[in-house]
N, C-alpha and C positions, 0 to 999 in steps of 0.2 A: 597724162596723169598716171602716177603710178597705182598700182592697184596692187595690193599686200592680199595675194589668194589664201596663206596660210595665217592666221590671225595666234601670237602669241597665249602658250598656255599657261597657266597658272606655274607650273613646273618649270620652264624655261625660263618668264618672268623669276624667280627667285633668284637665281645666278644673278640678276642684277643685284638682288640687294644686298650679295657680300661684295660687289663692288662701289653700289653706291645706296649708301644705307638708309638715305631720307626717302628709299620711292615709296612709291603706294601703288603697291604692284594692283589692288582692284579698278582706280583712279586710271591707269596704264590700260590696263586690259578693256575696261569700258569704252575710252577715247578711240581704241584701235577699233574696237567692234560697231562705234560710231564711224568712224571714217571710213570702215569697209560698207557698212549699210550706204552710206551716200555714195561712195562712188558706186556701187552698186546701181544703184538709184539713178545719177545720171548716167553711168552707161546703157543705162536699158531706155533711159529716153532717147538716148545717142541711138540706137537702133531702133527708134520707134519711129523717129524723123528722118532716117535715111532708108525707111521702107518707101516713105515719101518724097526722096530725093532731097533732104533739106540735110540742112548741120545745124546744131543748135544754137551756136552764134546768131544764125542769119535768120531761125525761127523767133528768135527771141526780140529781133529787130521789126520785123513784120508785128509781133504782137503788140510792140509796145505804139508800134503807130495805128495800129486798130484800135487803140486804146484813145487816142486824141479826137474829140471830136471832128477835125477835121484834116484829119488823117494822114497830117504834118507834122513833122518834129526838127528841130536841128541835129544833125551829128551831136556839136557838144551835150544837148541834153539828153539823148537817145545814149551816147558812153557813158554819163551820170548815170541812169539806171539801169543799165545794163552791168553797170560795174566792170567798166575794162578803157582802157587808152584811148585816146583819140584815133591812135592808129591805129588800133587793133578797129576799130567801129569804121574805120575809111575803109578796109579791108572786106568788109561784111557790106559795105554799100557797094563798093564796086562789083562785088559777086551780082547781088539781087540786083543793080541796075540792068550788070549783064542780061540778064536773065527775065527782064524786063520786069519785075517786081515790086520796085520803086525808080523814081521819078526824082532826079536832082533839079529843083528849081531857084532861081534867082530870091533872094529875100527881097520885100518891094520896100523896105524901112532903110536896109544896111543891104546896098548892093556887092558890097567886099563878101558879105557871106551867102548862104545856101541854105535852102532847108530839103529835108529829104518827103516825097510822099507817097502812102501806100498808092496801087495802081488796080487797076480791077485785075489783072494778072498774080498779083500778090496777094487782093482778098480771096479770089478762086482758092491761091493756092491755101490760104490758112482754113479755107471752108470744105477744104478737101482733107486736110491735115486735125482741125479742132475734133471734130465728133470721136476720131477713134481716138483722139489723146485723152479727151473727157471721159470716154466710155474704159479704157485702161486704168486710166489714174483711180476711178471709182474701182475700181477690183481690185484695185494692189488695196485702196484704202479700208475696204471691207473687212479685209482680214484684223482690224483691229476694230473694237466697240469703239462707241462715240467718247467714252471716259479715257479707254486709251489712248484714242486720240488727244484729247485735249490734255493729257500727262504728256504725252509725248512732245505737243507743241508746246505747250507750257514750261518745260524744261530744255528744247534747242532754243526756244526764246533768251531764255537765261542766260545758256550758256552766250550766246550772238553779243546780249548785252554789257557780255565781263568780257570781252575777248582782249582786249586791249592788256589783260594778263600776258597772253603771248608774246607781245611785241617788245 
C-alpha cells in the first residue's frame, strides 16, 4: 500500500484547477487527508500485530473464527468476510496451519470440501494478541469525544454506502 507521507496543499491543489477546472480542490484535499488517516490507521495496527509475530491477514482469520460458535468456518465464507480471494485466504490458512493455528478438517456433509478450525494454539495466540489490541484501540479512540465519534462514524458510513460512485 502506498502511503502519500506529504498530503497536498491547498496551494499546489490549485494548479489543478487551471488544468482541470470542475475540481473541488476541498472534496480533493479531504479524500487525501481521509486516506492518509486510514493507512495510517492500519499501518499502525500492522505493527501492533507483528509485535505479536502476526500479519493482519492471518489475525483477521483467527478472529473471525473466534467469532463462530464453534470455532469453524469454510475458506469460502471466512474470504467473504474478510473481503479478499479465495486464494489470497488459502494463503493465510496455510501460514496458521503451519504454525499450528488452525486445523483443516474434512467437511462430514460434502467431503469434496474442508472447513477450517480455530486450535487452542490459535485462541493462546488471539488471547495473548486481544487485550493489548483492545487496550490500544481505546487510546487512539479517546482522543475524540463520543459525538465525535459517532460524526466521524456516521460520515465513513456514508461515504462506504455511495462508494459504488467510484467504480
Amino acid at each position: 500500500m502506498l502511503l502519500l507521507k506529504e498530503l497536498p496543499t491547498s496551494q499546489s491543489l490549485k494548479k489543478f484547477v487551471v488544468r482541470y477546472p470542475d475540481v473541488d480542490i476541498r472534496a480533493i484535499s479531504d479524500f487525501a487527508n481521509l486516506l492518509r488517516a486510514c493507512s495510517d490507521i492500519s499501518d499502525a495496527l500492522n505493527k501492533l500485530l507483528a509485535q505479536h509475530n502476526l500479519l493482519q491477514g492471518r489475525w483477521w482469520v483467527l478472529v473471525l473464527l473466534m467469532r463462530q460458535d464453534d470455532l469453524t468456518s469454510s475458506p469460502t465464507d471466512l474470504a467473504e468476510k474478510a473481503g479478499v480471494t479465495k486464494a489470497t485466504m488459502t494463503g493465510f490458512i496455510d501460514g496458521l496451519e503451519r504454525e499450528g493455528m488452525v486445523l483443516r478438517m474434512m467437511d462430514t456433509v460434502d467431503r469434496r470440501k474442508f472447513l477450517i478450525k480455530l486450535t487452542p494454539a490459535g485462541q493462546q495466540k488471539l488471547d495473548e494478541v486481544m487485550p493489548d489490541y483492545y487496550r490500544k484501540v481505546k487510546l487512539l479512540m479517546s482522543f475524540l469525544t463520543e459525538k465525535q465519534r459517532d460524526v466521524l462514524v456516521g460520515g465513513v458510513k456514508t461515504l462506504a454506502a455511495n462508494i459504488d460512485v467510484m467504480k
